[in-house]
C-alpha positions in Angstrom: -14.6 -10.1 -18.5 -13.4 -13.2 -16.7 -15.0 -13.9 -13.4 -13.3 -12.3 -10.3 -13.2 -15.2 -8.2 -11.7 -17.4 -11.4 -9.3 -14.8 -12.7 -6.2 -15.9 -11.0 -6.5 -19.9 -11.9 -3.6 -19.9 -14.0 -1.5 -17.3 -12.3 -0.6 -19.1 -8.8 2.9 -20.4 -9.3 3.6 -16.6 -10.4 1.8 -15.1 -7.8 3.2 -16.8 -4.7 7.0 -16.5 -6.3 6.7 -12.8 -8.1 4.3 -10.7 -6.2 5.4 -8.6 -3.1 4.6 -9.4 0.4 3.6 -6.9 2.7 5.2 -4.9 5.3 5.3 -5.2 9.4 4.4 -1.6 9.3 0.9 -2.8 9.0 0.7 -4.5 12.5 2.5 -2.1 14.0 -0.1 0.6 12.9 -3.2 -1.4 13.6 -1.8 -2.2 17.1 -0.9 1.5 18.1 -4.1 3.2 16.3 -6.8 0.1 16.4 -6.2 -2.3 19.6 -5.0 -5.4 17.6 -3.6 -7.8 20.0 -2.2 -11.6 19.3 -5.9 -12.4 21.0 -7.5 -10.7 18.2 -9.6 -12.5 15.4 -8.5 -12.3 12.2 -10.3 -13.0 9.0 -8.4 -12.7 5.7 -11.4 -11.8 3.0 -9.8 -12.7 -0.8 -7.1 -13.9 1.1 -5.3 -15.6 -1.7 -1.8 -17.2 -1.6 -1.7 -15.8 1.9 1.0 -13.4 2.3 -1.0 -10.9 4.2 -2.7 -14.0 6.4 1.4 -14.9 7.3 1.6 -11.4 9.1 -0.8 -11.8 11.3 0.3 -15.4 12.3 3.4 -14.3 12.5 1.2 -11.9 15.7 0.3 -15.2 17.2 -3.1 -14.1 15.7 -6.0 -16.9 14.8 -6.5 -16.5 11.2 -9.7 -17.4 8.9 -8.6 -17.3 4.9 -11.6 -16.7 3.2 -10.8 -17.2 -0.8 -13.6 -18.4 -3.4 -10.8 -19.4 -5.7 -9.7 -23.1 -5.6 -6.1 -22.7 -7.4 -5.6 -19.4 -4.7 -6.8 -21.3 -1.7 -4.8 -24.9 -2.5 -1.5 -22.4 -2.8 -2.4 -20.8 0.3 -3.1 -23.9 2.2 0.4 -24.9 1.2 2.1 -21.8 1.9 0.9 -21.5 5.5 1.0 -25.1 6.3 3.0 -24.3 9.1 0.8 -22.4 10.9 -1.4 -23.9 13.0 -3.8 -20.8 13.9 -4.8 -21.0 9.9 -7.8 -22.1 8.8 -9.1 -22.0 4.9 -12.7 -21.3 4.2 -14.2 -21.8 0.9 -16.3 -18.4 0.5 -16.9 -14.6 -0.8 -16.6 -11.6 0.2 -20.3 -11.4 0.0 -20.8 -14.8 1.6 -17.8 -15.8 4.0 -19.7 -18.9 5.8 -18.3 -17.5 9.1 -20.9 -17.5 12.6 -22.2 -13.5 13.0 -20.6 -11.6 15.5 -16.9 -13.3 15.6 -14.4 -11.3 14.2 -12.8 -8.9 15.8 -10.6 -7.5 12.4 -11.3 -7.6 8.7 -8.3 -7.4 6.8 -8.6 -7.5 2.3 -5.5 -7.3 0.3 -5.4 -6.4 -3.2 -9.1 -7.5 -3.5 -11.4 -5.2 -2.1 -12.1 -3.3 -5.9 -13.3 -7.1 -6.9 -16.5 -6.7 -4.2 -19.7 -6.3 -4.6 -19.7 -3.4 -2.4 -23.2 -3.3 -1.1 -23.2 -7.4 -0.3 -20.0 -7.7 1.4 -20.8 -4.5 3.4 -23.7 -6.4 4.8 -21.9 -9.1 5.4 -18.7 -7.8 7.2 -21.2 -6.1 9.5 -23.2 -10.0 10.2 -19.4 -10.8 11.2 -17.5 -8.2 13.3 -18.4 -7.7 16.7 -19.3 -4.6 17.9 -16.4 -2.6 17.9 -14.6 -4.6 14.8 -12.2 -3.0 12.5 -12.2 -3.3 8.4 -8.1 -2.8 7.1 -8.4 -2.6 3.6 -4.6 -3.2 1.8 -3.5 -2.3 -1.6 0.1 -2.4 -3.2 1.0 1.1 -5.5 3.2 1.2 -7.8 5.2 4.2 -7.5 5.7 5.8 -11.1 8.1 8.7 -10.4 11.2 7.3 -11.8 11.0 6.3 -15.7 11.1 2.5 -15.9 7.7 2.2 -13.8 6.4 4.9 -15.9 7.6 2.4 -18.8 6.4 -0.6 -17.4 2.7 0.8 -17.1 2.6 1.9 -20.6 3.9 -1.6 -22.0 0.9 -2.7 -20.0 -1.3 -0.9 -21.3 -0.3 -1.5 -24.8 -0.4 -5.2 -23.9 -3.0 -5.9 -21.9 -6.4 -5.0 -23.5 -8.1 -5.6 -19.5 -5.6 -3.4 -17.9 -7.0 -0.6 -15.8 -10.9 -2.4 -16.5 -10.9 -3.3 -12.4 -8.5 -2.0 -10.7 -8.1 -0.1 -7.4 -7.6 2.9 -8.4 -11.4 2.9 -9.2 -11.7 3.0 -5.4 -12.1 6.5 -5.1 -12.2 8.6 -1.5 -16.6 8.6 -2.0 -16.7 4.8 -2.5 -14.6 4.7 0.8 -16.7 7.1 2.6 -20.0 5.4 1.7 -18.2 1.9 3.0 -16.8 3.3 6.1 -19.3 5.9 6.6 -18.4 9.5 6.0 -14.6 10.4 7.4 -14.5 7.5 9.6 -11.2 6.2 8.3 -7.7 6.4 8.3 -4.9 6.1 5.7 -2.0 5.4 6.0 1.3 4.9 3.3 4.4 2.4 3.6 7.6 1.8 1.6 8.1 -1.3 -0.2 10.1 -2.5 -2.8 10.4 -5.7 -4.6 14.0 -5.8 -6.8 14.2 -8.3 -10.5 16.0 -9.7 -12.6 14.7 -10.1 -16.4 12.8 -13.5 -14.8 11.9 -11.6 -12.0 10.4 -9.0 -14.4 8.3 -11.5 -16.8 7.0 -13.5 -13.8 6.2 -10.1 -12.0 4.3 -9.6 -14.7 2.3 -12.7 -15.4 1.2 -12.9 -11.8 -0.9 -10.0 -13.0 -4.5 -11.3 -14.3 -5.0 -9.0 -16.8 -1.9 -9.6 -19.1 -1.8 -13.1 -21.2 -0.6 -16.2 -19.9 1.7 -18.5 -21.6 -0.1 -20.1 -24.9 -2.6 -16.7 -25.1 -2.8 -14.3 -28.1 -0.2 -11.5 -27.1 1.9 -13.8 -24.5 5.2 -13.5 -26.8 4.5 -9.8 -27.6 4.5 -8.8 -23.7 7.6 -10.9 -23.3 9.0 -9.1 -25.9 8.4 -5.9 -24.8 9.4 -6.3 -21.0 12.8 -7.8 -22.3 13.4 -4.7 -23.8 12.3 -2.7 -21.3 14.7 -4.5 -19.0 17.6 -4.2 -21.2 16.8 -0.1 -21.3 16.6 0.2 -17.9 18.9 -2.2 -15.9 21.3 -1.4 -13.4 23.5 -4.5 -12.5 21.3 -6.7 -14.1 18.2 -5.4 -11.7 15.2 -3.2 -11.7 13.5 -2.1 -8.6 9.7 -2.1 -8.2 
């Protein structure tokens, strides 16, 4: 399988266009249940194109951007140029290059299932203060309705690395042994991303499991989601 910190090289025009952002809800709950203030001390671990670093500059926050991936971190740099309480950091999860005892939140979207568990445990721990907090953020597709249910099979008949690394292999024990037994919270928000059949194809291909344009089993995919589409549209849309 690729390596983790490489795999998204080739998706970063897709990713910063096609995949979701991420909800205020999240500030608001980390301010009400976990002291976050716009003082606070943000580090962005697999921080990538840096939608979820924009929320918390968006809270006046001072954000760190830690992303080993050259492609991610260039399209983050670019995306947040705006900002100046960003700064990019070329590191890992398991090796951040941040001073010990600085951070007073840890935040990892969509990228915590990459880990090394055991290392970057270690190392959030040199980091965080004392009384730091770990949000870990993940984006769930929500297969009640029958075109999600769709979609995930078409990806699983296309994509042969589907489902190898994937959060849902976070299970409640590997988040207790992180954590430490019970001593999280969870917490669910609504979210919804609506396509057209452009939409749909590039929502895909900002996934790093399915082939990119040129690979064995790109024209197959594209195939397959047009069809899907055309099964499933309403108004020329599907809703995510």
């Amino acid at each position: 399988m690729t390596d983790s910190t490489k795999r998204f090289s080739d998706r970063v025009g897709y990713y910063l266009k096609y995949r979701p952002k991420y909800p205020q809800e999240i500030i608001d709950t980390l301010q009400n249940e976990c002291g976050l203030t716009g003082k606070s001390v943000v580090v962005d671990i697999g921080s990538g194109t840096g939608f979820l670093s924009e929320l918390f500059l968006q809270n006046q926050n001072a954000v760190f951007g830690v992303e080993p991936n050259v492609g991610m971190r260039s399209g983050a740099e670019q995306f947040l140029a705006g900002y100046p309480n960003f700064r990019s950091i070329e590191g890992s999860a398991e090796n951040t290059n941040l001073e010990s005892d600085t951070i007073d939140f840890i935040t990892v979207a969509q990228a915590f299932h990459w880990f090394d568990i055991e290392k970057c445990h270690i190392e959030f721990n040199r980091i965080l203060k004392t009384d730091g907090i770990v949000a870990l953020v993940w984006h769930e597709r929500v297969k009640t309705d029958s075109f999600l249910q769709d979609y995930d099979r078409t990806l699983k008949k296309c994509s042969k690395d589907y489902g190898a690394s994937h959060h849902k292999n976070i299970t409640p024990e590997t988040l207790q042994s992180f954590y430490g037994h019970n001593n999280f919270k969870y917490s669910v928000f609504e979210y919804e991303q609506v396509f057209d059949l452009e939409g749909l194809q590039g929502r895909a291909l900002s996934a790093s499991y399915v082939p990119a344009p040129g690979e064995s089993g790109f024209k197959k995919l594209m195939d397959e989601l047009s069809e899907l589409f055309m099964r499933h549209e309403k108004a020329e849309r599907v809703t995510f």
